[in-house]
N, C-alpha and C positions, 0 to 999 in steps of 0.2 A: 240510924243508918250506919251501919259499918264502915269505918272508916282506917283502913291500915297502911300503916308506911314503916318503911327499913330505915336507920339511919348504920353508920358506922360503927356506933357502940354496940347498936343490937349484934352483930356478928361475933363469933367465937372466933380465935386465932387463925383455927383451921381454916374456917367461912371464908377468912379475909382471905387466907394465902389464895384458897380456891377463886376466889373472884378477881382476884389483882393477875393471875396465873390465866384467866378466860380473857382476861383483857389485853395482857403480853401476850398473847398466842393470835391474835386477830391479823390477821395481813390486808386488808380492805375496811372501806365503811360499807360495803355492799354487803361483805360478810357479818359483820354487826349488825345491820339492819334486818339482817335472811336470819340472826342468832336471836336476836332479842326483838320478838312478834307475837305481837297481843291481839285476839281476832276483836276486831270490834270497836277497837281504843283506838288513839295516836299513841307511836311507842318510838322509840330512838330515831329510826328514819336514818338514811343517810349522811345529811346535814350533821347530826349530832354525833354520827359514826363518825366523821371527817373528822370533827373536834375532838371528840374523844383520842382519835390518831395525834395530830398534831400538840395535843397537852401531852401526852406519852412520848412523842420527841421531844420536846422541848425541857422534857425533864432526863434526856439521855439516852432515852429509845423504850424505856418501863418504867412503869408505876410498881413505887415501892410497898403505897401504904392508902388505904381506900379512901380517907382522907382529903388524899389527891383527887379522886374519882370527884366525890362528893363537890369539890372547890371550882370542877369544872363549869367552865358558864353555859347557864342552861339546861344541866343536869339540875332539875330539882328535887322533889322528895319522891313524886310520883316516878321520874325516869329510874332513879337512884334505883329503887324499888324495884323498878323494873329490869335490870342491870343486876339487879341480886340475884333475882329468880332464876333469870337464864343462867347465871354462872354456876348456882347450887344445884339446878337440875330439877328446881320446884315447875306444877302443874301451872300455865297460865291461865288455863279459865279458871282455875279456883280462884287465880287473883283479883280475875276482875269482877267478881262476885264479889268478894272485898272491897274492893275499888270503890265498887259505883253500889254497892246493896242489891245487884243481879238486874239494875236498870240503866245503864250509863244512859245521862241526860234526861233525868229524871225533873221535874220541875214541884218544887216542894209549897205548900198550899199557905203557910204562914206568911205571918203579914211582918212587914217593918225589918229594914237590910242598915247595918253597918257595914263601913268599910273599914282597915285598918291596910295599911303602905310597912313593911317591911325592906328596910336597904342593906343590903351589905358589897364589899365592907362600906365601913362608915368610923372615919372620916378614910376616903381613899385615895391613892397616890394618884397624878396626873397621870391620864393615859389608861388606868386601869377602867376596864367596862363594870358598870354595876348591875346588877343584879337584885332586879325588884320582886317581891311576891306578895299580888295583892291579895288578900283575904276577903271575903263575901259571906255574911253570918247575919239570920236574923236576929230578933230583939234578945229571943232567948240563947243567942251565941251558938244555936246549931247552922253547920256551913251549909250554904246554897251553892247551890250547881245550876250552872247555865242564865245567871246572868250577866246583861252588857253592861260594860264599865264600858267609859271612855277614859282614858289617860292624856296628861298632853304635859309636853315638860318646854323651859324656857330655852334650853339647848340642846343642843346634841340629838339627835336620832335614839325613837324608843323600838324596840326589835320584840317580836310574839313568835313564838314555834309553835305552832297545833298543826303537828304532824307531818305533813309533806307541804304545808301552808305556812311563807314566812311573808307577815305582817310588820311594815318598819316605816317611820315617820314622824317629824313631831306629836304628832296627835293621832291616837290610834284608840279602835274598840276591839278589846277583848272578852272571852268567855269565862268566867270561872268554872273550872271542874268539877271532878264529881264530889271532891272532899272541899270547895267552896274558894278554890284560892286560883291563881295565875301568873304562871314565871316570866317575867320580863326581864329583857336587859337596855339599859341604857348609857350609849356609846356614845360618847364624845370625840371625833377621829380628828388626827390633824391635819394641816394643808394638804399630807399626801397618804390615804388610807395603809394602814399596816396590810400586810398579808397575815393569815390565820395562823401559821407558823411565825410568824415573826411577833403579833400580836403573843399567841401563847408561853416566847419566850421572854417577853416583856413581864407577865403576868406572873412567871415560874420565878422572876426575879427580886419580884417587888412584895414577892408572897412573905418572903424572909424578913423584910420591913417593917418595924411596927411605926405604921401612922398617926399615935397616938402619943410621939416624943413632944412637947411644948414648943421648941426650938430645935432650928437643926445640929446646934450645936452636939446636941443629945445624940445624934444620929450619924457623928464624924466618922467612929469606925466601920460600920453600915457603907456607908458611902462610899471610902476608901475601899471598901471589899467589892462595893459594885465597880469600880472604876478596874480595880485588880482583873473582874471579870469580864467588861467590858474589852480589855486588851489582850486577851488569851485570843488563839487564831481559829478555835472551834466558837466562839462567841461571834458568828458571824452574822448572826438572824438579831442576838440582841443588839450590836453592832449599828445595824441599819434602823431599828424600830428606833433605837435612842437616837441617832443623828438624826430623824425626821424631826422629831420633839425638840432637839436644842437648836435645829437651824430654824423651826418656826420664832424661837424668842433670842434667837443671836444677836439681834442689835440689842434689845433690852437688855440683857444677862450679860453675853458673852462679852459685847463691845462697851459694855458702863461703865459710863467715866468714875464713878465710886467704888471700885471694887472691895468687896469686902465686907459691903454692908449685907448681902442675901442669905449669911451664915447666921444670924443672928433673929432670923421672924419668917414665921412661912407666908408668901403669897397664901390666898384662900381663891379658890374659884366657887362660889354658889351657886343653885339651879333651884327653881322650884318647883315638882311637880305636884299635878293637882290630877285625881284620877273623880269623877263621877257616874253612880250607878241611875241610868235612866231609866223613866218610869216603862210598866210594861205597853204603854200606849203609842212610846216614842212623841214627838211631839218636842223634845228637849228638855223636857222637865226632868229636873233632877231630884231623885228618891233619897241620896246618901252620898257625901263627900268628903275623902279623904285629903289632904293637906302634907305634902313632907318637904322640906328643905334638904338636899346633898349638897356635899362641901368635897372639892379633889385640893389637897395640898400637893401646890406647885413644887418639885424637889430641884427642878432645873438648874436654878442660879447658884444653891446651897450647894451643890453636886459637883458643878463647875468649877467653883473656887476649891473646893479639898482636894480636885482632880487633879486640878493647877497646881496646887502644894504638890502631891503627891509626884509629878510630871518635875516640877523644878528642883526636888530634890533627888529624885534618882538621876536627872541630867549631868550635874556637878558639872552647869555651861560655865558659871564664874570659874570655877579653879581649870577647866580646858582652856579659856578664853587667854587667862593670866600664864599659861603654859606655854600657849602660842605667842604671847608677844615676849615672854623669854627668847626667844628663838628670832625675835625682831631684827636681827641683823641680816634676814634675808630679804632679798626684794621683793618676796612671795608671800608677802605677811599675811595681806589681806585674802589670799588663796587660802592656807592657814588655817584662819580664823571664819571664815564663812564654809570650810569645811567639818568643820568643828559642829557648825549650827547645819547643817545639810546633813549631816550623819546622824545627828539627833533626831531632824524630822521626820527622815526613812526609817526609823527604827519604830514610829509611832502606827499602829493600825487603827484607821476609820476614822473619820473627817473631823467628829468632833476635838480625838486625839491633837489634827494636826492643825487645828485650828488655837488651842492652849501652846501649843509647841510652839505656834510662831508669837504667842502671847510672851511664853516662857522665854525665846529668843531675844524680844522687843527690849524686855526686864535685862536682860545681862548687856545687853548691846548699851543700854543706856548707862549702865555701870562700867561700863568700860570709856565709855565716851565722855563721862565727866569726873574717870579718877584721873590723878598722876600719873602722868604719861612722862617724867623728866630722864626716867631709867631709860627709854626708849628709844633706838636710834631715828637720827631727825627726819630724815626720808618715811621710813616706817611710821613716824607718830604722826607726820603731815598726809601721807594713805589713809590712815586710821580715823582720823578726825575728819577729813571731807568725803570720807568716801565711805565707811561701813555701814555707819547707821542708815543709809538710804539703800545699800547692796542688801544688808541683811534682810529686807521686808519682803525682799522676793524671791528669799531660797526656799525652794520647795523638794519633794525626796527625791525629784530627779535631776535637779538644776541649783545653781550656785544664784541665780538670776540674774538682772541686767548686766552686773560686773561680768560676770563667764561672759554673756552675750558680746561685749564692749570688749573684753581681752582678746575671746576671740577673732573678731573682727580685727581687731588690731595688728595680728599675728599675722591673719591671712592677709590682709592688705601690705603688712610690709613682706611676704613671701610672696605676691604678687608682686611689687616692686622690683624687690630682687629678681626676680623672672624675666621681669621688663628689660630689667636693666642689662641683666645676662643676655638675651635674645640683640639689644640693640646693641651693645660692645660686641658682640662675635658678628652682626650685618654689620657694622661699622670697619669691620679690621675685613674682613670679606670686600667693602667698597674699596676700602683703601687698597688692598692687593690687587683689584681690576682697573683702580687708577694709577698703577705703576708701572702695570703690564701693556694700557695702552700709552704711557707718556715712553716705554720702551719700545713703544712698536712705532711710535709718531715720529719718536726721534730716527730711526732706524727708515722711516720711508723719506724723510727730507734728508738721512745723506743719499740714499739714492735718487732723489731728485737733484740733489744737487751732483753727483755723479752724471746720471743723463743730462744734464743739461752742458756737462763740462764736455760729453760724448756729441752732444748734438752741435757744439757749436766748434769742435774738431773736424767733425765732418764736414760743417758748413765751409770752414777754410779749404777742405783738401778737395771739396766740390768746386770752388771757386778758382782754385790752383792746376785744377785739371781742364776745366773750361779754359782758364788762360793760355794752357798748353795745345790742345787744340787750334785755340785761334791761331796759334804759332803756327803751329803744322800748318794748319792751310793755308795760311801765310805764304811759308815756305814751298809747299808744295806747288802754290801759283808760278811761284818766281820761276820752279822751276823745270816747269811747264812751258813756258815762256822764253827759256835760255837753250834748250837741247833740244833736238827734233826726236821726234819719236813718241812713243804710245806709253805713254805708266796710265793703266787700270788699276782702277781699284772695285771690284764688287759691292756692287751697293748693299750694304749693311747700316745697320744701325748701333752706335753706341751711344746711349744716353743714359744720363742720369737724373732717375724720377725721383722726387720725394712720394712716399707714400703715406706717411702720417705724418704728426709732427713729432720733432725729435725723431724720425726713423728715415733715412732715405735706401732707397734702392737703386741698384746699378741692373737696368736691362741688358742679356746679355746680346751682344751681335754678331756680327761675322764678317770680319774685316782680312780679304783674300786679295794676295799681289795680283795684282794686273800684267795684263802681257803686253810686254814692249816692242811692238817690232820696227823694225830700221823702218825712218821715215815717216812713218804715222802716229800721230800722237791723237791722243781720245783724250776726249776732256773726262779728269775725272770728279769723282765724286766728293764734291764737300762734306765734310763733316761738320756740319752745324753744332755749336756748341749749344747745351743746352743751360736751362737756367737752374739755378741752385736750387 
């Protein structure tokens, strides 16, 4: 049975520019799927068009070199293949006459099936998806088509593409093709699933790694270059895919009380799957059993620590630290010196960064807290010793932490003070001026009381002095009355004098007209009644 596949060596120079060229010119996976269509088969599909896009970003927007193509997951030999044709302009039914021997799903009449498990890579970095292809051959090692495997792995999710059909699960059945084999991937995802862009730039990263170092001591400058990469501002996809990975094992790695030990031996994670070809009767009987162990070396904690290194010597916090307390004769020391560590943090891009940076911070702070502080003014070094190492733990890229928090408050409550105090001195000097204004109006109405009262009781005498005079008159008037013959009138009138309020008296006015006297007749006249004060 004819069996043909394309690999990357089979291409000529040309071949390749031509197909890396079909592959930069695609703007969709819709259009990948509509370009590369095999009547008859499963062939790229969407799904694979997606992926296809997203490894071409993740590698800067084009694929350089078909290599790449080939490394994509889930591209196996049959898509690969597939993926040539359309690029080169070759006939697809002739292919799949090739393909499958001009019967896709053909069922071959020989007896007795081997399996064989195919991993790559192998040994692979944590995080990377593998990529399994199972093989199906009978006794005499020609490949079978169309029969079921089951697969089943101890971790992680096993994923199948046939076609527009994606199969995923610990334990899954697959077909083998027409050339006897079946592309699987199996993903290990962590607490928070990567996106397919972010996963491909994880993959585009770790491609450059060889897995195969003893120790990661071996792998120092590797590291350092990913770390270099990790902190450039277009590294934003690897960015997020790596902080998912190192905050699943933060306490273990990041916050271990031994640091230093994770450069020296790789964690190992192992898995075992076990794939089995069942018989054609089903029933569960197993025809043929393949067996493989995969290994992912953890890079996490080795990565960490050279990141550390790398982070605490570009900071050069001891010699800013020792700069700032030069300068120790301000009162602003510890401002200073925790800005020192705050400029540091902001300058770090993506969690895991700023997570070493407060690591990095913790390391100086504690060098500075148990040197020699004698050169240091005494004020300053008594700041520095009860106060920074507990400030610095919680300055972040936008905050100094609890100390900004505490100074500020401090600031505002004594400008609140001040306020207070301003507001009650200027009401204070305000009461005071209305209590001067009335002890000058108070003093001002008791001398007029005492005036009225020196008016009322003037009156009261010349009321008294005038009654006395009256009584005279009448007096007088009687007598003589009494002594000469004759008429003295007087028109009755009234003079009195009323009090109207107190301290006020009033003189009513009246009318007091001579009387006519004639010879011989005398008329009695008219008393004037004194009246009373």
């Amino acid at each position: 049975m004819p069996i043909v596949h394309l690999e990357p060596r089979d291409l000529s120079p040309l071949q390749a520019q031509q197909m890396i060229d079909f592959l930069n010119r695609a703007t969709s996976a819709q259009q990948l799927a509509r370009d590369i269509e095999f009547p008859g088969e499963p062939d790229i599909g969407i799904r694979l068009g997606q992926r296809l896009l997203d490894a071409r970003a993740a590698l800067g927007g084009a694929f350089t070199a078909v290599t790449q193509v080939r490394a994509v997951r889930l591209i196996g030999p049959d898509r690969f293949t597939e993926i040539c044709i359309a690029a080169l302009g070759f006939a697809p039914e002739r292919w799949v006459e090739l393909f499958h021997a001009g019967s896709p799903g053909f069922e071959s009449t020989e007896s007795g099936l081997a399996l064989a498990l195919d991993v790559r890579p192998q040994p692979a970095w944590l995080g990377q998806p593998l990529a399994l292809t199972l093989r199906v051959a009978d006794a005499g090692g020609t490949p079978r088509a169309g029969v079921a495997v089951t697969l089943q792995t101890g971790s992680g999710t096993l994923v199948w593409m046939y076609g527009f059909t994606r199969v995923e699960g610990q334990a899954i059945t697959v077909q083998s093709g027409a050339d006897g084999t079946a592309e699987i991937e199996l993903v290990r995802a962590p607490s928070e699933p990567l996106s397919d862009v972010q996963q491909a730039a994880l993959d585009t990263a770790f491609a450059a790694l060889d897995a195969s170092a003893p120790d990661p001591m071996k792998r120092e400058a590797d590291f350092r270059a990913l770390a270099g990469l990790y902190l450039l501002e277009r590294s934003y996809n690897l960015r997020r895919a790596i902080d998912i990975h190192v905050r699943d094992r933060r306490e273990a790695m990041l916050a271990s009380i031994n640091p230093g030990t994770w450069r020296f031996a790789w964690p190992v994670d192992s898995v075992l799957i076990q794939a089995d070809a069942l018989a054609a009767g089903g029933g569960g009987n197993t025809v043929a059993r393949a067996v493989r162990t995969v290994e992912w070396k953890n890079w996490v904690g080795a990565w960490l620590e050279f990141f550390a290194d790398a982070l605490r010597e570009g900071a050069g916090l001891d010699a800013k630290f020792g700069q700032a307390l030069g300068r120790a004769g301000s009162a602003e020391v510890l401002v200073d010196l925790l800005g020192q560590a705050q400029r540091f943090v902001a300058d770090q891009s993506g969690r895991t960064a700023q997570w070493l940076g407060q690591k990095t911070i913790d390391a100086a702070v504690a060098k500075v807290v148990s040197s020699d502080l004698d050169n240091v003014a005494p004020a300053a070094r008594v700041a520095v010793l009860t106060q920074f190492e507990v400030a610095a733990r919680e300055v972040s890229p936008t905050a100094l932490g609890s100390f900004t928090l505490v100074r500020n408050t401090r600031k505002e409550l004594l400008g609140s003070v001040a306020a207070v105090d301003a507001l009650s001195l200027e009401r204070l000097n305000r009461a005071e001026a209305l209590v001067a204004q009335v002890d000058t109006k108070a003093a001002r109405v008791e001398a007029l009381a005492v005036e009225v009262q020196r008016a009322s009781t003037k009156v009261g005498n010349d009321v008294t002095r005038f009654n006395t005079d009256i009584t005279r008159f009448n007096t007088d008037l009687a007598d003589f009355n009494r002594s000469r013959p004759g008429v003295v009138g007087v028109t009755p009138g009234v003079i009195g004098i009323t009090p109207v309020s107190p301290g006020v008296i009033g003189i009513t006015p009246g009318v007091v007209s001579p009387g006519v006297v004639s010879p011989g007749v005398v008329s009695p006249g008219v008393v004037i009644a004194p009246t009373s004060p």
